[in-house]
N, C-alpha and C positions, 0 to 999 in steps of 0.2 A: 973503784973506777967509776968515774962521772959521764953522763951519756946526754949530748945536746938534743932537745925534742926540736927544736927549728932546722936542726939537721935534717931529721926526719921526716919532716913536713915537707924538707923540699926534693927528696929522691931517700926509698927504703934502707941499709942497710947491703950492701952486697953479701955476698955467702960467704967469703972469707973472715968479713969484718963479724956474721953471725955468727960464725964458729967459735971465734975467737974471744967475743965479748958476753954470751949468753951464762956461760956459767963463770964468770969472774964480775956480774954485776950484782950487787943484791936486787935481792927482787920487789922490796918496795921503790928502789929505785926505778924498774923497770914498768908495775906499777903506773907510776907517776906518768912517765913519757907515755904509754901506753892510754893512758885517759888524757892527755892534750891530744893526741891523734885522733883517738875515738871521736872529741869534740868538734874538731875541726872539721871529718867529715858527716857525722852524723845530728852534730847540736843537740838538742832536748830530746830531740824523739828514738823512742825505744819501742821496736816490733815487734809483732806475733803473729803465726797464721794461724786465725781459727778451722782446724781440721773435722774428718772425720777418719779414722784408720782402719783400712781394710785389709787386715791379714789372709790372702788371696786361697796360699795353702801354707802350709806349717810342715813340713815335706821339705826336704833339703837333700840333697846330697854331700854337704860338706860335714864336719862334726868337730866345729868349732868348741872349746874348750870352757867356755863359760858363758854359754849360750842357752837360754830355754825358751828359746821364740820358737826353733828348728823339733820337732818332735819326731819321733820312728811312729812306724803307722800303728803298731798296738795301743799307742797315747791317741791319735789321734780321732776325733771323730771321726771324717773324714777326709779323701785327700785334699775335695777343693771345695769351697765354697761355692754355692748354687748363685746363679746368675740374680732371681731374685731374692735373694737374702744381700747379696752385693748393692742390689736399688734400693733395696730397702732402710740399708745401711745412711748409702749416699741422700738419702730423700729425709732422713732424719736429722743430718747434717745439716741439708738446706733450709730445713726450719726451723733448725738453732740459729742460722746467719754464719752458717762455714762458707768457705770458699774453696777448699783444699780435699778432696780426695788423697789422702796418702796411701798408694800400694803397696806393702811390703808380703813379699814372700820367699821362700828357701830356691834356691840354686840348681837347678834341671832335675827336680827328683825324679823327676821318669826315667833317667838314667841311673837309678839305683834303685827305686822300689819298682816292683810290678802293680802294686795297687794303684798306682799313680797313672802309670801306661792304660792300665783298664778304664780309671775312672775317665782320662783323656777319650776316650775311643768312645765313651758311651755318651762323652756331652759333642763329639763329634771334631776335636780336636787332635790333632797332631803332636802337638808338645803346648809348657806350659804356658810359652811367649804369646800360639796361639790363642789360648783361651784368657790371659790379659788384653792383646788387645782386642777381644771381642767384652772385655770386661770396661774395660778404660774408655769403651769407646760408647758403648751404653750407659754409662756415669755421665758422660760430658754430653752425650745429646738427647739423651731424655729426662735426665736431673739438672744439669746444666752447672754441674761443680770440677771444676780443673784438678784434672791427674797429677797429682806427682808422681814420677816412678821413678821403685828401688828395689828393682829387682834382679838385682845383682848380677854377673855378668850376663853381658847379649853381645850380639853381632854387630857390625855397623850397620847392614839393612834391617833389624830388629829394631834397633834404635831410631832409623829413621822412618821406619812405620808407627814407631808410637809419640814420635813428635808431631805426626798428624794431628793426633786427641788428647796430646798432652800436655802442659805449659811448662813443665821441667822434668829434669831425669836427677837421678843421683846414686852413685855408691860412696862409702864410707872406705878410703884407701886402708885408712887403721893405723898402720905400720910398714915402715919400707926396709923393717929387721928382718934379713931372711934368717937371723938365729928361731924367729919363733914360728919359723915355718918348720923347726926338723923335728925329729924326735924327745919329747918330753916337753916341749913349747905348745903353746894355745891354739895354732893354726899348724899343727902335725894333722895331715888326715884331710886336711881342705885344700884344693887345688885352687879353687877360687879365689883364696886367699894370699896365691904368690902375689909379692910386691908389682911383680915384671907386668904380671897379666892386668891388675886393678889398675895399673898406672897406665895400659894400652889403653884401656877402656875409657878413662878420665880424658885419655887424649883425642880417641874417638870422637866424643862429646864436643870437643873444641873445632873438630873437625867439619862437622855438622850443624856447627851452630845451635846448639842446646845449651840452656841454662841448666847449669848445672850445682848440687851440689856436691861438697866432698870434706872430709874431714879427719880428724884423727882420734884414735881410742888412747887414753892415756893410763898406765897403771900396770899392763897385762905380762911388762917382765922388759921395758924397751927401756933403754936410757935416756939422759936429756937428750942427749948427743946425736941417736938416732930420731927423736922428736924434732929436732932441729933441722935433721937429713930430709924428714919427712914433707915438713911444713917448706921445706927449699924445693923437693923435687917436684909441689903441688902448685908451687910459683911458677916453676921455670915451665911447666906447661900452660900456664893461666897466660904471663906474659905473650905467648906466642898465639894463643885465641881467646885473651878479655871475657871467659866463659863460665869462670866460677866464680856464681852468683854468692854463694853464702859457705862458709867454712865453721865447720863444728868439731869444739873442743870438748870432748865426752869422756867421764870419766870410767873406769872400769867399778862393775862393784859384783860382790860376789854373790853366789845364789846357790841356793844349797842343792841339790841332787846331780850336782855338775863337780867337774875335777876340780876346778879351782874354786869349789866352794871355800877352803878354808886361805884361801890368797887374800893377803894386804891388798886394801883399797889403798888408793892415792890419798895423800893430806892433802888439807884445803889450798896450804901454802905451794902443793905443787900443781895445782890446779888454776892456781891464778897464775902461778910463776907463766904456765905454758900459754896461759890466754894472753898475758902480754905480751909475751915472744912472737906470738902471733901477729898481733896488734901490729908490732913495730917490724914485723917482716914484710907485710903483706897491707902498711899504709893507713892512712886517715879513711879510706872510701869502700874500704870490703866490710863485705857484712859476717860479722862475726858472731855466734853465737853459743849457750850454754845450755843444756836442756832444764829447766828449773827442776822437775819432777826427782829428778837423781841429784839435787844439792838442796835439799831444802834448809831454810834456815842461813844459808850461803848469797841471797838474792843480790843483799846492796854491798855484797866485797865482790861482787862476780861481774855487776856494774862499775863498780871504780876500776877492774884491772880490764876494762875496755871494752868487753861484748856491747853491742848493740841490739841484741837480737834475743828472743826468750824461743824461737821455730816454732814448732808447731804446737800446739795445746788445743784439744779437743773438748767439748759440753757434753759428749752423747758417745764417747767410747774410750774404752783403756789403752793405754800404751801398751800392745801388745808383745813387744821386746822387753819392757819390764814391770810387768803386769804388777808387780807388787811396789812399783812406783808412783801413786795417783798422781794424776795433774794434778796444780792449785786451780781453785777460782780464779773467773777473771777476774772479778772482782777484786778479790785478795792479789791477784798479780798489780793489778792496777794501782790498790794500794802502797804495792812493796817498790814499785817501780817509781811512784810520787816521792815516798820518801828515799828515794836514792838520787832525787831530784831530777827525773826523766817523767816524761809522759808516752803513756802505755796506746800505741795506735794498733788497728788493726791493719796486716795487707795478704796480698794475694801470695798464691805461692810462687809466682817467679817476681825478680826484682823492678822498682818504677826504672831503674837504669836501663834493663832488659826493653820498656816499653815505650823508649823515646825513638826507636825504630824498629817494630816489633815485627816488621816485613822480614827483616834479616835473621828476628831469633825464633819468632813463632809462625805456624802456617795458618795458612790463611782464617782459615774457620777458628783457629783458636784468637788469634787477631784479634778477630770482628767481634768475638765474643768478649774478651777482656776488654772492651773497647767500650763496651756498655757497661761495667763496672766499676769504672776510676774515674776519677777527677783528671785535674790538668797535669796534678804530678807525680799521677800513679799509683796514687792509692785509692782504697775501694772510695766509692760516693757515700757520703751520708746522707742524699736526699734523693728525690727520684728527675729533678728536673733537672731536664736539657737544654741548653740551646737552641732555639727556632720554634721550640714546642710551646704552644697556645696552653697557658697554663700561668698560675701565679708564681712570677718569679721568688726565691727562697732567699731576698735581701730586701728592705726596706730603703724607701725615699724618707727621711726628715727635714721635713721642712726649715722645724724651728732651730735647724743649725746651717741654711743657707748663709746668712750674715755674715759667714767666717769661709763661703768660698770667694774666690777672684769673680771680676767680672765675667770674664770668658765661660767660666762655671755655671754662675747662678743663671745665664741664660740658655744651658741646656738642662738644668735642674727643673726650670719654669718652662719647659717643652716639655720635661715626664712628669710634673705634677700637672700637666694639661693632657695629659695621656696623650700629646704630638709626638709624632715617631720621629725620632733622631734622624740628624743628614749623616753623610759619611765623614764629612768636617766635625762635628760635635764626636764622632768616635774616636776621633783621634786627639781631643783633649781630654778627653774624660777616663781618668781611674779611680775604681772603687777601692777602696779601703779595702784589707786581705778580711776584717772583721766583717767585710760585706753590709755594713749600714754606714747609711752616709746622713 
């Protein structure tokens, strides 16, 4: 079966038509349309946010099946990380050139450990939501690097108190299988993990106007079938609030002192099969990504089948969910990304989309904040100057190529090679080259 990408370009696939056609197309066909989409909305450029990862606590109350980020307290140091070890963190970041505080930690363990309860009560907290956003919030205004949080479910006023200090929020749906919610499946034992509940909370999100992201785990015992369910049911709430910024297609892999240590990972071929699925679900213009660190070696087939996106990659800390995962180099990313024939940009952790009216997705302070960060199309600045600011501008006048401007040109050319300050008529003939020398 043959699948038009001009189709696609002009309106997604409906759910019937993805039911129907996902596993009866091969998938280098799929593939194929999947990277004319890609191109369409994203062109050459290929993202990453330079992070830094702050695993808050390692404390969980769920007992996720192939998980070693979530520890019981006799592994753990202790419950939560000390507020200055958290600056310290983030201030190391910032002198890598991060932008991204990533939050991750376990699921209300004060509702299951008492070590948890205590150590809350001695830093003078309530629960763990408390002590994040006193954490989140001391990262963004004394470090001066943007939250992300993934700190799995919260309330709708939880969430809309850490959108104060935060630039985006995110949970991982996973799977909308309730088979592997029951007995002998990966999410037996974790309530956090019903389909129903992660899908309230994604919805939330959209509610409230938070960038968000969300994604799915691929490997863990679910079908294409419910892959498919999953990635339709993450649409049909995005459709209704344009909130999910970026979609992550992650593979399962297995780790030893855990049940499913001895579980089949996914083949490569059904890892891209799903990245394109993606792709051509959810359009030329979402941002899709792949974690590099868990595909190595996979870089430029993970770029053909459509991501645009490599998330977050840290200089100055481990991925603490798969600690036996290293980042790559940027550099080496840089590399692998050139020869995939894309160019490796850095951005912030919520999207330039999110930031073409960022009244409506971010608050205020966080606003004002990204605002001194990016350029005109939202990504971070490469230089320090502004607009209006007495300073040497960071584009040159050449002279020796006025010859080839029009009349109208060369005599606003011959007003800034006279240091004469332009009228407001000379503003509005004059464009500078995007390469900013003239």
């Amino acid at each position: 079966m043959s699948i038009d990408p001009d189709r696609f370009l002009r309106s997604p696939p409906t759910d019937s038509e993805a039911r129907s056609f996902m596993e009866s197309v091969d998938h280098r066909t799929l593939i194929k349309v999947s990277a004319v989409l890609r191109d369409e909305g994203h062109g050459q450029l290929m993202s990453y946010s330079p992070k830094v990862f702050i695993p808050l606590t390692v404390l969980c109350r769920d007992v996720c099946h192939y998980c070693t980020f979530a520890r019981s307290p006799r592994q753990a140091v202790r419950a939560y990380l000390p507020l200055d070890e958290v600056l310290e963190i983030a201030e190391s970041g910032r002198q890598a050139g991060c932008y991204e505080a990533l939050f991750t930690l376990g699921d209300k363990p004060e509702q299951r450990y008492r070590v948890a309860r205590d150590e809350l009560k001695r830093l003078g907290c309530s629960s763990t939501f408390e002590y994040l956003l006193r954490a989140s919030r001391a990262v963004f205004e004394q470090v001066g690097l943007l939250p992300h949080i993934n700190a799995g479910i919260l309330s709708m006023d939880q969430m809309a108190a850490l959108r104060e200090v935060s630039a985006s929020q995110g949970i991982m749906l996973e799977s909308t299988s309730e088979r592997l919610c029951q007995k002998g499946g990966p999410h037996f034992g974790s309530p956090d993990k019903q389909p129903a509940v992660r899908l309230s909370n994604i919805e939330q999100a959209g509610e409230l106007r938070i960038p968000f992201t969300t994604g799915i785990l691929i490997g863990i015992g679910e079908s294409r079938a419910e892959r498919i369910d999953s990635l339709l049911k993450i649409r049909e709430i995005n459709n209704r609030y344009g909130h999910i910024q970026e979609l992550i297609i992650q593979p399962f892999r297995a780790k030893t002192d855990t049940l499913m240590a001895g579980f089949p990972e996914p083949e490569p071929s059904d890892l891209l099969w799903t990245i394109a699925v993606a792709r051509i679900l959810f359009g030329p213009s979402m941002n899709i990504q792949a974690p590099p660190n868990l595909t190595p070696g996979l870089e430029e087939q993970l770029v053909c089948a459509g991501i645009n996106d490599w998330g977050g990659v840290s200089p100055v800390t481990l991925d603490h969910v798969n600690p036996e995962a290293p980042w790559p180099g940027i550099a080496e990313l840089c590399a692998t990304t050139r020869q995939s024939g894309k160019t490796l940009i850095p951005r912030l952790p919520v999207y330039p989309k999110y930031l073409e009216d960022s009244a409506e997705w971010l608050s205020p302070k966080v606003s004002t904040h990204v605002h001194h960060l990016i350029d005109g199309n939202g990504w971070p600045r490469t230089d320090s100057w502004v607009p209006g600011e007495v300073a040497e501008a960071p584009f040159s006048v050449r002279v020796d190529r006025m010859n080839k401007a029009t009349t109208d040109l060369r005599s606003i050319f011959d007003r800034v090679a006279q240091e004469i300050d332009l009228t407001a008529v000379s503003y509005t003939h004059l464009t500078l080259p995007t390469n900013r020398e003239v």
